[in-house]
N, C-alpha and C positions, 0 to 999 in steps of 0.2 A: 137364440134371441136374448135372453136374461145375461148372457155373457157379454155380450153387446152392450147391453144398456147400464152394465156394470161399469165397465170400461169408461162411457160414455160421459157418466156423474162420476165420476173419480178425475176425467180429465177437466172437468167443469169446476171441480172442486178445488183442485189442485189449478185453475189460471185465476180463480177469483181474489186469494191473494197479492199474484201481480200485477193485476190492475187497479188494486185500489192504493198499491205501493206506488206504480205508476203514476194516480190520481197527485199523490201525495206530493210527488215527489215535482209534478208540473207545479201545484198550487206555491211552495216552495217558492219556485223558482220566476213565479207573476208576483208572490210579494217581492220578492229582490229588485226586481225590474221597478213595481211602484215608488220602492224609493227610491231608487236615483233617479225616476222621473222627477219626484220634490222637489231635488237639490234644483236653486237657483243656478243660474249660469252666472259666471261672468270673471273678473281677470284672475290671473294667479296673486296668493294671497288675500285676495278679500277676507276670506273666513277668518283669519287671523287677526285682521283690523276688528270684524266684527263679534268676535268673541268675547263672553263676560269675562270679566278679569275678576279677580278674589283681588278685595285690598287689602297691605300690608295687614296682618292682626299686629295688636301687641301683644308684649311678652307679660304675662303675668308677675315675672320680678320687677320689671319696671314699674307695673302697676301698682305693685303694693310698696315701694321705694317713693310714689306718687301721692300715695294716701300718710305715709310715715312722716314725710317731709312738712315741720312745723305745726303738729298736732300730737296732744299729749293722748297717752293710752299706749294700746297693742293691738295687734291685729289677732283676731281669733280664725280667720279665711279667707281664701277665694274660691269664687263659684263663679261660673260661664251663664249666663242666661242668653239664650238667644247669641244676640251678636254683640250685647255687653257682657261686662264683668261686675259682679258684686263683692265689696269687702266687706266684710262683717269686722266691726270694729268696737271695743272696750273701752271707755273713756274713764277716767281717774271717777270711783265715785261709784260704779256698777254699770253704769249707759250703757246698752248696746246699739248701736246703731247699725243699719246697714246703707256702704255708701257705694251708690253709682255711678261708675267707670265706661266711658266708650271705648269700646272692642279695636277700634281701627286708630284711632288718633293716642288712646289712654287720660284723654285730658278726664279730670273727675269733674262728675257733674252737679253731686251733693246729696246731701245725707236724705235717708227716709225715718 
């Protein structure tokens, strides 16, 4: 009888792992199914049209070729803030200034 019941919790023991692999392995496969429920329908291409686009950046040489042009000094830097560009700039005299630059177009915006 003790041999029995031996057998018995060992074979108990040893299914309880496959079913919660099992479990695991269904839940899985209901989140997959959830999202492509999401996805809207509709024609080939859409997502394409409606996709965010990244705009052009500028190039940081341009930018500071932007700040150089008809202003006396030198440039001490550029730094990326966010989605502009800041130059840090030296003016004849000690000034530092720092001047702000748009990240997508490069037009400068003006000193702080």
């Amino acid at each position: 009888m003790m041999r029995i019941r031996a057998l018995l919790l060992a074979g108990l023991i040893a299914l309880v792992p496959l079913t919660d692999a099992a479990a695991q392995s269904r839940g899985r496969d209901r989140d997959r199914d959830d999202d492509r429920r999401e996805q809207p329908r509709g024609y080939p291409g859409q997502g394409l049209r409606d996709a965010p686009r990244s705009a052009p950046r500028a190039d940081p040489g341009d930018i500071a070729r932007r700040v150089q042009s008809g202003r006396p000094g030198r440039m001490l830097g550029v730094q990326q803030r966010g989605g502009d560009y800041v130059v840090r700039w030296e003016y004849p005299g000690g000034r530092v200034s720092d001047i702000q630059v748009d990240g997508q177009s490069g037009r400068v915006r003006g000193d702080d």
